[in-house]
Biotite code that builds the C-alpha atoms (Angstrom):
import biotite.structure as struc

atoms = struc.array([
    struc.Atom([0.000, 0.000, 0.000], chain_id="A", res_id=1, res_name="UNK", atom_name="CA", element="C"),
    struc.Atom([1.036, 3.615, -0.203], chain_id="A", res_id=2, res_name="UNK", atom_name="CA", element="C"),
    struc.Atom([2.759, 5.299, 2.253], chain_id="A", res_id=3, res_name="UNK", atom_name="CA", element="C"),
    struc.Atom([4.151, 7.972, 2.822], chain_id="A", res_id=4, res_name="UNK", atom_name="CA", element="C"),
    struc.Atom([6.628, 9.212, 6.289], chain_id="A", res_id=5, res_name="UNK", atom_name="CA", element="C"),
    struc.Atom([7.875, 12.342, 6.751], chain_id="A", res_id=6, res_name="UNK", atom_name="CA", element="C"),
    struc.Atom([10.962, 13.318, 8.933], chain_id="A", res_id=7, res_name="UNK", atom_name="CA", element="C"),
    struc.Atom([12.924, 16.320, 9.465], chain_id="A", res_id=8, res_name="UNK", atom_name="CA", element="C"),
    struc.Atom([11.036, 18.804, 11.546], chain_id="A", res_id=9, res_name="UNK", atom_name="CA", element="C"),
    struc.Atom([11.657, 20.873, 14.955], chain_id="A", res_id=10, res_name="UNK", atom_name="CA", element="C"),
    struc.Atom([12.338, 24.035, 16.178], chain_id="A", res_id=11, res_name="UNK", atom_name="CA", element="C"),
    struc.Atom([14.008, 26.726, 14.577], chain_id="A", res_id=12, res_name="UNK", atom_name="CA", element="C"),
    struc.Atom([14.831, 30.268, 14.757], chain_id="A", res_id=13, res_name="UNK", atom_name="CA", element="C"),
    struc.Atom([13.197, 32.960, 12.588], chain_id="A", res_id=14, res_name="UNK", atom_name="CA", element="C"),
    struc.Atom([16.064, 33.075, 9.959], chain_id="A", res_id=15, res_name="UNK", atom_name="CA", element="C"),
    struc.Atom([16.938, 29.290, 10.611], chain_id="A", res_id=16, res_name="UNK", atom_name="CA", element="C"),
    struc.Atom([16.829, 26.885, 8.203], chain_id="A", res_id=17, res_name="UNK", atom_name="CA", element="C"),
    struc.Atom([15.375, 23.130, 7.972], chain_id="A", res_id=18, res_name="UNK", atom_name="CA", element="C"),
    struc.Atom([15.246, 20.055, 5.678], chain_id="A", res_id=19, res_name="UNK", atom_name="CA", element="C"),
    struc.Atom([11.796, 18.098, 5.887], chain_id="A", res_id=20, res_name="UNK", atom_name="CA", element="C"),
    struc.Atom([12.242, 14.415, 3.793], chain_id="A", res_id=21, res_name="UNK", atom_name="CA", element="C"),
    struc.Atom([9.082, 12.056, 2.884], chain_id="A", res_id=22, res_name="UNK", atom_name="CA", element="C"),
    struc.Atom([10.289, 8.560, 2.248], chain_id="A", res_id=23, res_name="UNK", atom_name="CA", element="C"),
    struc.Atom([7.611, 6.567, -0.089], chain_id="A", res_id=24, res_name="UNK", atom_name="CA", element="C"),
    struc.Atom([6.861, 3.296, -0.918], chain_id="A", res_id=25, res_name="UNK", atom_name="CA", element="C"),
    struc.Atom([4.149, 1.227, -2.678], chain_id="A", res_id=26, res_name="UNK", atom_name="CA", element="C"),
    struc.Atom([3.645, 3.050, -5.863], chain_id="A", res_id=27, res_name="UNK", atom_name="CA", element="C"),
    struc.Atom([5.852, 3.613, -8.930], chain_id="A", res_id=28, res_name="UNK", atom_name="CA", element="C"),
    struc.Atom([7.674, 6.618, -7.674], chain_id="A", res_id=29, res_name="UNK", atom_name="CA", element="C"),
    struc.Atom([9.071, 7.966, -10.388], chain_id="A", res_id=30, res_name="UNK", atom_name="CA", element="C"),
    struc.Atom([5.696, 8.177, -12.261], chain_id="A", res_id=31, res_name="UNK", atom_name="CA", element="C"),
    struc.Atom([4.035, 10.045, -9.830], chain_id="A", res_id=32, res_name="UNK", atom_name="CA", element="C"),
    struc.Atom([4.329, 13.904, -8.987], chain_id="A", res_id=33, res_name="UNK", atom_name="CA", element="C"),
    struc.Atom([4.849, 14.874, -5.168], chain_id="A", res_id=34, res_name="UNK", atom_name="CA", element="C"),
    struc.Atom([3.550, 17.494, -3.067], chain_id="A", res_id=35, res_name="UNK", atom_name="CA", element="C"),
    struc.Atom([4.137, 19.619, 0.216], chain_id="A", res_id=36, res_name="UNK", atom_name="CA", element="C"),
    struc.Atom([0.973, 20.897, 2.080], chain_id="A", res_id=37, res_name="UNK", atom_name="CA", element="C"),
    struc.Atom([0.965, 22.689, 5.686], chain_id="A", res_id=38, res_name="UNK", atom_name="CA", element="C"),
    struc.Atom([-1.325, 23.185, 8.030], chain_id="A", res_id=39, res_name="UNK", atom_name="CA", element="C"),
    struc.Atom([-2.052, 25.882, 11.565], chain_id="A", res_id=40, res_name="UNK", atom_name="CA", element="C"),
    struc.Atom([-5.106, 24.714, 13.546], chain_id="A", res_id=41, res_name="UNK", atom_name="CA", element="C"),
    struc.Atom([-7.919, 25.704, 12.752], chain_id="A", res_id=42, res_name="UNK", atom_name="CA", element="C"),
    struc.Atom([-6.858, 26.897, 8.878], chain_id="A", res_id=43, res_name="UNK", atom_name="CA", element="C"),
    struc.Atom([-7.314, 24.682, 5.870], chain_id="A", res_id=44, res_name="UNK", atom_name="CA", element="C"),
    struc.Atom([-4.803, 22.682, 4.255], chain_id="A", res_id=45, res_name="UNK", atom_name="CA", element="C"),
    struc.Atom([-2.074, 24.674, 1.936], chain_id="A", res_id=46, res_name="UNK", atom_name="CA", element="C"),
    struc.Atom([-0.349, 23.518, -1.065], chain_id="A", res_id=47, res_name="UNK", atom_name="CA", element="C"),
    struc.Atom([3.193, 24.583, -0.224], chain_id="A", res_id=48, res_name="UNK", atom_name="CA", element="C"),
    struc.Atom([5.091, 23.129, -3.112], chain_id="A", res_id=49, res_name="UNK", atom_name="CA", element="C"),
    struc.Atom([4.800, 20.552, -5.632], chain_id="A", res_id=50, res_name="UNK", atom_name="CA", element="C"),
    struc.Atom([7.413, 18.765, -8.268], chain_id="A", res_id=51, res_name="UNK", atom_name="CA", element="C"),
    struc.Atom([6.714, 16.787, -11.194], chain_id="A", res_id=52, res_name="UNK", atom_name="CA", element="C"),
    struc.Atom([7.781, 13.237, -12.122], chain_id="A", res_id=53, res_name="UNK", atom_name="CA", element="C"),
    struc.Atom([11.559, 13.607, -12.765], chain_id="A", res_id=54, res_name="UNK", atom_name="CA", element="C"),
    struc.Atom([11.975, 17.087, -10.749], chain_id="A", res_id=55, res_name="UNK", atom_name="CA", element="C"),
    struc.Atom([11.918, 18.686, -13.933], chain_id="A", res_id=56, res_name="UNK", atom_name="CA", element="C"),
    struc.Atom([9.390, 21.299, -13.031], chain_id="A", res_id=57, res_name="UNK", atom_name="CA", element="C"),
    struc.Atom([8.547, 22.925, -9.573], chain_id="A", res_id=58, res_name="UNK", atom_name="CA", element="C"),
    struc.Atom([6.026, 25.026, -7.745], chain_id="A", res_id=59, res_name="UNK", atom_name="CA", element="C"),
    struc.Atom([5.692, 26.754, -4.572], chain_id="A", res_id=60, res_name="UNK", atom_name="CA", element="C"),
    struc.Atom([3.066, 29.380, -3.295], chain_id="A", res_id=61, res_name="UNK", atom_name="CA", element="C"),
    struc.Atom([4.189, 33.159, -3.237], chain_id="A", res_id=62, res_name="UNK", atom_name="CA", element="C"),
    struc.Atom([4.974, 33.344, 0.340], chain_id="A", res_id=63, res_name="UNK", atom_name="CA", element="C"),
    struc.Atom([7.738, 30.645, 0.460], chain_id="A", res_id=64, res_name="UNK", atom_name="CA", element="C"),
    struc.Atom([9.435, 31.238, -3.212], chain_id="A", res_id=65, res_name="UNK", atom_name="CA", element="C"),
    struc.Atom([12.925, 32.141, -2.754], chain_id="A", res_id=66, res_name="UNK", atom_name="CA", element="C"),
    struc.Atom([13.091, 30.607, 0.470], chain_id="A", res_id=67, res_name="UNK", atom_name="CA", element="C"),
    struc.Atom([12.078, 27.070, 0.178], chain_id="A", res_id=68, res_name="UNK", atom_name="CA", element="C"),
    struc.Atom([13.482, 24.331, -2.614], chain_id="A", res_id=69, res_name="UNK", atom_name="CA", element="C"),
    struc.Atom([11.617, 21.255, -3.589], chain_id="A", res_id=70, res_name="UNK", atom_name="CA", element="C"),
    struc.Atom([13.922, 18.610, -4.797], chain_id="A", res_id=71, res_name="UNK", atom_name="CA", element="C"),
    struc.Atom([13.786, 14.313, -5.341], chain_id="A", res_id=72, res_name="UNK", atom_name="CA", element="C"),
    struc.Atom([15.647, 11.593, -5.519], chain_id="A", res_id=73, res_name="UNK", atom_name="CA", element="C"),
    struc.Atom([13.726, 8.858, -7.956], chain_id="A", res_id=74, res_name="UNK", atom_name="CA", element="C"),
    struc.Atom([16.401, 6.164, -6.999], chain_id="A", res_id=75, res_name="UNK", atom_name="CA", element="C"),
    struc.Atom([15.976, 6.572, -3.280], chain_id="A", res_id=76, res_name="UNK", atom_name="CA", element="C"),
    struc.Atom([12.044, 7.299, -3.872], chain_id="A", res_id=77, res_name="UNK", atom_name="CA", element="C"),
    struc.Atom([12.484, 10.497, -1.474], chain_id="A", res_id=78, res_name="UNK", atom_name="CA", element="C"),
    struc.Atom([11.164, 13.923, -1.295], chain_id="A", res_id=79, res_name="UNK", atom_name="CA", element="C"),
    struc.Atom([12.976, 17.005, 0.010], chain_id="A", res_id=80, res_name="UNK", atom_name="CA", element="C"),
    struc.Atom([11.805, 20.144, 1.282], chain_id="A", res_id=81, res_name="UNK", atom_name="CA", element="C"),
    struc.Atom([14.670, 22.014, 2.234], chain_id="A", res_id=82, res_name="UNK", atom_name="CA", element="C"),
    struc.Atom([13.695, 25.530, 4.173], chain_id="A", res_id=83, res_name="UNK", atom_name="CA", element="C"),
    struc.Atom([15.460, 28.546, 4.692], chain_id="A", res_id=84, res_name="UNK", atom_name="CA", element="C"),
    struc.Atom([15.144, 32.316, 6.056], chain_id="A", res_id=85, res_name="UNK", atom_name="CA", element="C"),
    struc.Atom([12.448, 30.781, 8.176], chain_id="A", res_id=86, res_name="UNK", atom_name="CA", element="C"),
    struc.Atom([9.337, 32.979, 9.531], chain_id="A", res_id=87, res_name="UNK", atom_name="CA", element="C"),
    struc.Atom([7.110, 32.536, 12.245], chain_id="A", res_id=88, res_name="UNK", atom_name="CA", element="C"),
    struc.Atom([4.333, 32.304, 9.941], chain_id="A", res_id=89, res_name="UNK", atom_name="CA", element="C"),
    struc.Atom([5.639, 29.218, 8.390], chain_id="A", res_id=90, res_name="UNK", atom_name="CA", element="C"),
    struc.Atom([5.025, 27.418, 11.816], chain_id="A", res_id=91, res_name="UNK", atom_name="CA", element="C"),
    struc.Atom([2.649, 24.109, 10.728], chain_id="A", res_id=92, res_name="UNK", atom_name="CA", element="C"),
    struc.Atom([2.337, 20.379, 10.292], chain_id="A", res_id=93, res_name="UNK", atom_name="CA", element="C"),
    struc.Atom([4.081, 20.167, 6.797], chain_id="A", res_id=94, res_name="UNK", atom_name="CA", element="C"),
    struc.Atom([2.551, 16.429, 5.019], chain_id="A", res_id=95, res_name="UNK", atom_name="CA", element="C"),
    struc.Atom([3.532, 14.736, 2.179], chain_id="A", res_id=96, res_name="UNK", atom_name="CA", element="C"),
    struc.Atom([1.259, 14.212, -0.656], chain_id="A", res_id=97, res_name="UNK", atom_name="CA", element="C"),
    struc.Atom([0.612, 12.162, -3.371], chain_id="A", res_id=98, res_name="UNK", atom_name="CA", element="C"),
    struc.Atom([-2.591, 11.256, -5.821], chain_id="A", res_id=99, res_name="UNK", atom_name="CA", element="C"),
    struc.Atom([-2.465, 7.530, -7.045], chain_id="A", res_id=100, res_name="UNK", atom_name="CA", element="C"),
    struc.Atom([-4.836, 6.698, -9.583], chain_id="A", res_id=101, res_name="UNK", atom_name="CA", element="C"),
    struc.Atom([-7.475, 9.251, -8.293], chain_id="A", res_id=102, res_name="UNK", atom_name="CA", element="C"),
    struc.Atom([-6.615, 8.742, -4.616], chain_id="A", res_id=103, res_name="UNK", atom_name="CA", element="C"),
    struc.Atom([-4.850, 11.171, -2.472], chain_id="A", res_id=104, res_name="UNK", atom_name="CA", element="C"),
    struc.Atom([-2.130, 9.890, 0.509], chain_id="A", res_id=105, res_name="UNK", atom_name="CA", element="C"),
    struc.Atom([-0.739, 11.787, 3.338], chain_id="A", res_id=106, res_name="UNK", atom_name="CA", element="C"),
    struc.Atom([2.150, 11.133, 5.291], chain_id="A", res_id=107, res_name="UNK", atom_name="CA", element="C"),
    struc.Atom([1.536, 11.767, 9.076], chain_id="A", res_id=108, res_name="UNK", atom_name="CA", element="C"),
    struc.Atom([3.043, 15.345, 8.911], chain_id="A", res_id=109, res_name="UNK", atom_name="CA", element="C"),
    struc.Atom([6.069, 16.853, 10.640], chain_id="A", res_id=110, res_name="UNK", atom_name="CA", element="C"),
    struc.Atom([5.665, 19.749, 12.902], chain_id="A", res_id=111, res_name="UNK", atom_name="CA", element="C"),
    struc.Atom([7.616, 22.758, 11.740], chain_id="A", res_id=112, res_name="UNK", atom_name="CA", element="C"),
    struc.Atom([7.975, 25.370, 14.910], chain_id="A", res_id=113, res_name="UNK", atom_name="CA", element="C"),
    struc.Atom([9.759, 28.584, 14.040], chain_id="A", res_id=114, res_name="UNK", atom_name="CA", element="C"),
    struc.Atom([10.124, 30.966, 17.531], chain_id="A", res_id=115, res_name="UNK", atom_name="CA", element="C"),
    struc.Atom([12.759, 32.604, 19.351], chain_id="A", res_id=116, res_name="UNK", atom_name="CA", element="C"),
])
């Protein structure tokens, strides 16, 4: 079955930096495109960034381009978020995404925490 498990999180600075990963398994990786979505309580779900098939092509929402880079590895079937210049406002459970034949998975989310 699909899954999907994200790692990387924790607290940060405001200006710090983190790398969030989402090992998958149970699909054909390198045929599928991959997504980053975050989430505050009580605010829907965000599409943060998203890459296509062979990390040709990338996509992130205004407030985090320039700051965040979406990249993958198709031979270790991994996902990278890596996050810099980090804001307060970008404080969230970041998940891992994918839609499989019509089907959306999420990983279990990573909680990013940027404070002083």
């Amino acid at each position: 079955q699909v899954q999907l498990v994200e790692s990387g999180g924790g607290l940060v600075q405001p200006g710090g930096s983190l790398r969030l990963s989402c090992a998958a398994s149970g699909f054909t990786f390198n045929t599928a495109a991959m997504t980053w979505f975050r989430q505050t309580p009580g605010r829907l779900r965000e599409l943060v960034a998203a890459i296509t098939e062979t990390g040709g092509i990338t996509n992130y929402m205004d407030s985090v381009r320039g700051r965040f880079t979406n990249s993958r590895d198709n031979d270790k079937n991994t996902v990278d978020l890596e996050m810099n210049s980090l804001k307060p406002e970008d404080t969230a459970v970041y998940y891992c995404s994918v839609v499989i034949r019509r089907n959306r998975y999420w990983g279990q989310g990573t909680q990013v925490t940027v404070s002083a």
